[in-house]
C-alpha positions in Angstrom: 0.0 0.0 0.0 1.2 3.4 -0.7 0.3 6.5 1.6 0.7 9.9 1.4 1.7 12.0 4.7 0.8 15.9 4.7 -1.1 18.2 7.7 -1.6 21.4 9.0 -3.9 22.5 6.1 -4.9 25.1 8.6 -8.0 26.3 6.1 -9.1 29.4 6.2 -6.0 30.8 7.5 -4.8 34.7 6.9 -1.2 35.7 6.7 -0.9 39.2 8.2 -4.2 40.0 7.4 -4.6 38.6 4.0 -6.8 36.1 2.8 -4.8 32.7 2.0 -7.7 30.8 0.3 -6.3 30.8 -3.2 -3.2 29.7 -2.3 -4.9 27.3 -0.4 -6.1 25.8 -3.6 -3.4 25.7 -5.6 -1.3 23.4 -2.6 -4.2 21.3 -2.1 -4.3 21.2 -6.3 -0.6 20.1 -5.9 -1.1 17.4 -3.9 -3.9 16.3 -5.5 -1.5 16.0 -8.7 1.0 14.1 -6.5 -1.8 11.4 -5.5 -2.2 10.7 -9.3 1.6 10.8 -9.9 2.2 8.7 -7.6 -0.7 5.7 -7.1 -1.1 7.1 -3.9 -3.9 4.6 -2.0 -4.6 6.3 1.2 -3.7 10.1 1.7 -3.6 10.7 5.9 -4.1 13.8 7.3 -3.4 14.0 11.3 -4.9 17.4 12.4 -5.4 20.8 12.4 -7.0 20.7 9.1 -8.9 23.9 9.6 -7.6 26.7 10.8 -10.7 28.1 13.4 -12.9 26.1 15.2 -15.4 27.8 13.0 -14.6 27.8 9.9 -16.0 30.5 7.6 -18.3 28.7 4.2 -15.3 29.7 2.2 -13.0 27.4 4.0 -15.4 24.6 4.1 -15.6 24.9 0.3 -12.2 25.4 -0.3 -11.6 22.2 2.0 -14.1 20.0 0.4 -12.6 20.7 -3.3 -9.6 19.5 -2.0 -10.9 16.4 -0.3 -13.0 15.6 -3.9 -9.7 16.2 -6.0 -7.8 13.9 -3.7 -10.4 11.3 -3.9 -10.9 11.7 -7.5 -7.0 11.5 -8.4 -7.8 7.9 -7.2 -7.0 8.1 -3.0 -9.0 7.7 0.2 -8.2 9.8 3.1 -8.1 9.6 6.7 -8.2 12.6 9.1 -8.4 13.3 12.7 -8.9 16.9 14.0 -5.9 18.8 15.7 -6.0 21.7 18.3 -7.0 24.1 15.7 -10.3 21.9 14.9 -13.6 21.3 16.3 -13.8 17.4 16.7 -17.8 18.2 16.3 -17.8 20.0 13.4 -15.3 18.3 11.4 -16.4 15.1 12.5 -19.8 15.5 11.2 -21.0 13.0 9.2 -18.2 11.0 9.5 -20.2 7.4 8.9 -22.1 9.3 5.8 -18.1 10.3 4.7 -16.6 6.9 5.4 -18.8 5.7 2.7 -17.0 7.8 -0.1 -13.7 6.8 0.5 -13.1 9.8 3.6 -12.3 8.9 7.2 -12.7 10.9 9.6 -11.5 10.2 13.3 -12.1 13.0 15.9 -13.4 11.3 19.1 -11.5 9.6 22.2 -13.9 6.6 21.9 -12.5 6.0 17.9 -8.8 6.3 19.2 -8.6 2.8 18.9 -11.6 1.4 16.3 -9.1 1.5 13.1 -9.8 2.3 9.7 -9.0 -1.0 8.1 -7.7 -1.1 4.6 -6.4 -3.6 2.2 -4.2 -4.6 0.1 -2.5 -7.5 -1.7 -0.9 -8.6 1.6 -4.1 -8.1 4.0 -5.7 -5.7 6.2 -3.8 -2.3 7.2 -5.2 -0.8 10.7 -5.4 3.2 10.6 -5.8 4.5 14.0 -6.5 8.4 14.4 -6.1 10.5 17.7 -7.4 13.7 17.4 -5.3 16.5 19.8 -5.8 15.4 23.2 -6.3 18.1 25.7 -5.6 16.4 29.2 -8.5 18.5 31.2 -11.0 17.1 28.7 -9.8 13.7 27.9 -8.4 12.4 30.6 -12.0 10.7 32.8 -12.7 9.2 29.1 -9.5 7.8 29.0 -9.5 6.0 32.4 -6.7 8.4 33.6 -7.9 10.7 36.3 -4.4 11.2 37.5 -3.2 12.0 34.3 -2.0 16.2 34.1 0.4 16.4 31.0 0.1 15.3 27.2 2.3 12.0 27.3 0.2 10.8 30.1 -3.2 10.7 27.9 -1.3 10.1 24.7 0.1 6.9 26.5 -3.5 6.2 27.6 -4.9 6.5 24.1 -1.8 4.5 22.6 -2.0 1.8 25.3 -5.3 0.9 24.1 -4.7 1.3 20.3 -1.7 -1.6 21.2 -3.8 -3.9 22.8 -6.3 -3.2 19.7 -3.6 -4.4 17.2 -2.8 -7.2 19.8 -5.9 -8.6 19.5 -5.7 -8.4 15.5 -2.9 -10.4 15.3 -0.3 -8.1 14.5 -1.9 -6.7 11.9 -0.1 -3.5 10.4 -0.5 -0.4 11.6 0.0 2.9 11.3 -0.9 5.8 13.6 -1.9 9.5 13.1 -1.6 11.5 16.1 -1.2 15.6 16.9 1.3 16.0 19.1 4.5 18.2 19.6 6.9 15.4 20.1 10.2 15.8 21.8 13.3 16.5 19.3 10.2 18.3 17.2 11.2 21.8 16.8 8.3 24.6 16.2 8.6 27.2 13.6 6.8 29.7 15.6 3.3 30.1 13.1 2.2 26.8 15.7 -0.2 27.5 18.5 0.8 26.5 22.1 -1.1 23.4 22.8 0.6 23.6 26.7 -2.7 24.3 28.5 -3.6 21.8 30.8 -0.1 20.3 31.4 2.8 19.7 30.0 2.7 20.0 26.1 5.4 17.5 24.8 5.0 13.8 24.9 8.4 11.2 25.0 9.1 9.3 21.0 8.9 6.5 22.9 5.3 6.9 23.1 4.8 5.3 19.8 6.9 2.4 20.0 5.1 -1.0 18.1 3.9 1.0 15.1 4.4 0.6 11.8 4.4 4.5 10.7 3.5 7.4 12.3 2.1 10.4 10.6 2.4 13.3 13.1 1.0 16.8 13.0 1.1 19.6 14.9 4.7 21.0 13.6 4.8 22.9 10.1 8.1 21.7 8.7 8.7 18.3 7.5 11.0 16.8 10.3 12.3 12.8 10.8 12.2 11.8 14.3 13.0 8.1 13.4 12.4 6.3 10.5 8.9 5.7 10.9 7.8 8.8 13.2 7.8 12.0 10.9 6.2 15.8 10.5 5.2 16.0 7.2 4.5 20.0 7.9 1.9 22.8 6.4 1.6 22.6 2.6 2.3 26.2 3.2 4.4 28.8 4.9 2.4 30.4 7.5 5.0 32.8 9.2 8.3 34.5 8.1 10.0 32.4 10.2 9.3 29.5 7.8 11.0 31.3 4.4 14.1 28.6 4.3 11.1 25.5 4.5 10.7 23.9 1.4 7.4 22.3 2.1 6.6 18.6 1.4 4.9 15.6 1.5 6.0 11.9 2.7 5.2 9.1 0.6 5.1 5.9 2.3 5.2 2.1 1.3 4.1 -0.9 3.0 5.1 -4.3 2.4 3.8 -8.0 3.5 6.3 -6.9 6.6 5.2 -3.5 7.5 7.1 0.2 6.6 9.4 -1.0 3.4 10.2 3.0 2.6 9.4 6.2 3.2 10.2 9.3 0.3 10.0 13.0 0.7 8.1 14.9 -2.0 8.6 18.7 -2.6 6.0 20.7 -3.0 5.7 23.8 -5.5 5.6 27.1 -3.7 2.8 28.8 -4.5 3.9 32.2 -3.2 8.0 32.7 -1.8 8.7 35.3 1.3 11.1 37.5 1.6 12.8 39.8 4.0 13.8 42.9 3.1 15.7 45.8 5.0 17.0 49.4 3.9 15.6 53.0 3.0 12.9 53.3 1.5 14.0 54.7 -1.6 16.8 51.5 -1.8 14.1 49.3 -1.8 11.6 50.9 -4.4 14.7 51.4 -6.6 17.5 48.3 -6.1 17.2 45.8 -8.7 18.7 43.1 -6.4 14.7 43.2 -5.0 13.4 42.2 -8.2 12.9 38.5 -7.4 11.0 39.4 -4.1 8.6 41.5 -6.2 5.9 38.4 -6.2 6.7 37.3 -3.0 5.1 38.2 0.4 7.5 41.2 1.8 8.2 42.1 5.4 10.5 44.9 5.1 12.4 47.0 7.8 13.1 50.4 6.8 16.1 52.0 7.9 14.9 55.5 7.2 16.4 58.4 9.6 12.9 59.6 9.8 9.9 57.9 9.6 8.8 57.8 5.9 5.1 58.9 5.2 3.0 56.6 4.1 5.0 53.7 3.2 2.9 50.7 2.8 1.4 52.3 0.0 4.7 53.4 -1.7 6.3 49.7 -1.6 2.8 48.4 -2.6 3.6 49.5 -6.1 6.4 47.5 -6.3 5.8 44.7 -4.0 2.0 44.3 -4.4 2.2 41.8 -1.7 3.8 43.1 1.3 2.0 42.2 4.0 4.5 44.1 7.0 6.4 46.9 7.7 8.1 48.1 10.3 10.9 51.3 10.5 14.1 51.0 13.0 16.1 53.5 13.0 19.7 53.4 12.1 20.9 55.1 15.2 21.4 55.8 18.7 20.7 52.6 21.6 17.5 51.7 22.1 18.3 50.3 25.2 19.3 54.0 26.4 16.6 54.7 29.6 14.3 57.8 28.2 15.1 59.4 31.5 18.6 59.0 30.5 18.4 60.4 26.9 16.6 63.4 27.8 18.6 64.3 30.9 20.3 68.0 30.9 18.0 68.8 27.5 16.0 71.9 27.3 12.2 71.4 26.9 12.6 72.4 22.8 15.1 70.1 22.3 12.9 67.7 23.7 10.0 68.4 21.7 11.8 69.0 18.5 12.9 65.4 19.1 9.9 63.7 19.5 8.5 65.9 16.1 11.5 64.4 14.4 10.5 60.7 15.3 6.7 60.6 14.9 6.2 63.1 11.8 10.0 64.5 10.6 12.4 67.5 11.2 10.1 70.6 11.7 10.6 73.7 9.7 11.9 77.0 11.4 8.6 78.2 11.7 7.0 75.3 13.4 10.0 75.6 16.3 9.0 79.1 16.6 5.5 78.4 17.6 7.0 75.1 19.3 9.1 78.0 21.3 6.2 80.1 22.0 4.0 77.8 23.5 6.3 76.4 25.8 7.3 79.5 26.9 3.4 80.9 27.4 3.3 77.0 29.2 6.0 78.0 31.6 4.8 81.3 32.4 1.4 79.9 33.1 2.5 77.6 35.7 4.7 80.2 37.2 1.5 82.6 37.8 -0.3 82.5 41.3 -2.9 79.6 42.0 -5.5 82.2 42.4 -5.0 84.3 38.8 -4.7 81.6 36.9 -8.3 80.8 35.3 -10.2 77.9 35.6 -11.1 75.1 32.5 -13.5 76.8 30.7 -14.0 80.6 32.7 -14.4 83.6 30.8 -11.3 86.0 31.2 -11.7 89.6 29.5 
């Protein structure tokens, strides 16, 4: 039999506040194309295959396209629901699904009832846990005692091994979303810490076939048959040196024979980009970032006016900017920095950084007011005139 390992979908996701949904397409297109390609029999996803709990009618469509080109291109599928999911809501329907070829496991109680699939050497058993969150799962699980994540995630796999036990040895693989220890986060994953401890041991999964984790959005090897296949997508800056992929998987009469990664096409690159703002509307070194999603970092002595709309005309897709200034420690106290200063110097400053240098005849009525300021406060408490009263 021949699998193919992806995750983290996450539909219905925005990237700095843009709408991902048609790059959404395109990477579920891709893998789509890859089932075909391939002779891919079972495609697993474990988790998080939705972004919100909630996802908008968009999403679901977008999510459903995907599902029918995967099964069209000749693949079932088998899902569970990750932190990012609601077990209810994907889970719907799931018997109804089942019947066209799409799997879904979202509850404790199916942790260990297996999909069971065949091929020319017998039955395969798919078991799904969806993201276990110890405060909820635990009583379900016989494990009142239980506080961290390896404590239910050893509940749930104890009873998926006494499942395949009882089977035979049949083979087996496992989908589970976890943040497994030697699993390092890319920083676009949300926490899944609350309620205990959030990483559970390798070990965990010992007696398994193959393991199809989620949870983590780059494609990482734990051991040979305990992997991330990652997000078909970037889904922060910190991921622009991911080359996202797939992991296709072959079993054998004996169990896992091989396991190949399969790079995916990037829909859309990301790029950082630092300097003025004039260097980066005018260098030509920035011509390959001009499709890309930009974060750039101007360097500006003042703050430039209006600049997300300026590099928008070259970099239609810059989703974030930011301006640091070339100068001076920010680690300075402001106490410290304005010491011995007088009040115009102050206030010319703080003009300089918000808005730019003012002109002569700004600082004169700058001067002015501060001076009228001074006087007023120097006045007696009983001539100076309340908020508001009428003075001739």
């Amino acid at each position: 039999m021949r699998m193919l390992h992806t995750s983290d979908w996450h539909i219905g996701r925005t990237f700095h506040g843009v709408d991902l949904l048609s790059d959404q397409v395109r990477a579920l297109s891709a893998i789509a194309e890859l089932v075909a390609e391939e002779s891919v029999d079972v495609v697993v996803i474990p988790g998080d295959v939705y972004d919100r709990s909630i996802p908008s009618a968009d999403a679901i469509a977008v999510c459903n396209r995907g599902f029918e080109a995967i099964r069209a291109a000749g693949a079932r599928i088998v899902a569970t629901s990750g932190n990012h999911d609601s077990p209810t809501r994907l889970g719907a329907g799931a018997s109804f699904a089942a019947a066209g070829g799409l799997h879904l496991r979202t509850t404790v109680a199916e942790a260990d009832e297996p999909v069971l699939l065949s091929d020319e050497h017998g039955e395969i058993a798919m078991y799904g846990i969806p993201y276990l969150e110890p405060e909820i799962t635990r009583a379900e699980l016989g494990v009142p005692q239980a506080r961290s994540h390896a404590d239910i995630l050893d509940a749930a796999m104890s009873r998926i091994r006494a499942d395949i036990a009882g089977r035979g040895g049949i083979r087996s693989v496992v989908l589970a979303h976890a943040f497994v220890v030697g699993g390092e986060a890319t920083g676009s994953e949300r926490s899944i810490s609350v309620g205990g401890v959030e990483t559970v041991p390798l070990s965990a999964f010992t007696g398994v076939d193959y393991v199809a984790l989620g949870h983590l959005h780059s494609p990482q090897i734990l051991s040979e048959s305990v992997r991330y296949s990652g997000s078909p997508l970037p889904y922060s800056f910190a991921e622009n040196s991911h080359r996202k992929a797939v992991w296709i998987i072959d079993l054998d009469a004996s169990g896992l024979r091989e396991v190949r990664r399969r790079d995916l096409p990037s829909v859309r690159g990301l790029s950082r980009l630092t300097g003025t703002l004039d260097e980066l509307l005018d260098d030509p070194a920035h011509a390959a970032a001009q499709e890309h999603y930009v974060s750039a970092t101007l360097t500006d002595t003042a703050r430039p006016v209006d600049p997300l709309r300026k590099l928008r005309d070259r970099f239609p897709h810059v989703v974030h900017v930011e301006w640091s200034r070339p100068e001076g420690n920010p680690e300075l106290r402001y106490r410290e920095r304005v010491h011995g200063r007088r009040d115009t110097e102050v206030a010319q400053s703080f003009l300089t950084d918000v808005r730019g240098a003012p002109s002569a005849g700004e600082m004169a009525w700058l001067e002015r007011a501060l001076a009228a300021a001074v006087t007023e406060s120097d006045r007696p408490a009983e001539l100076v005139p309340l908020a508001g009263e009428l003075t001739a």
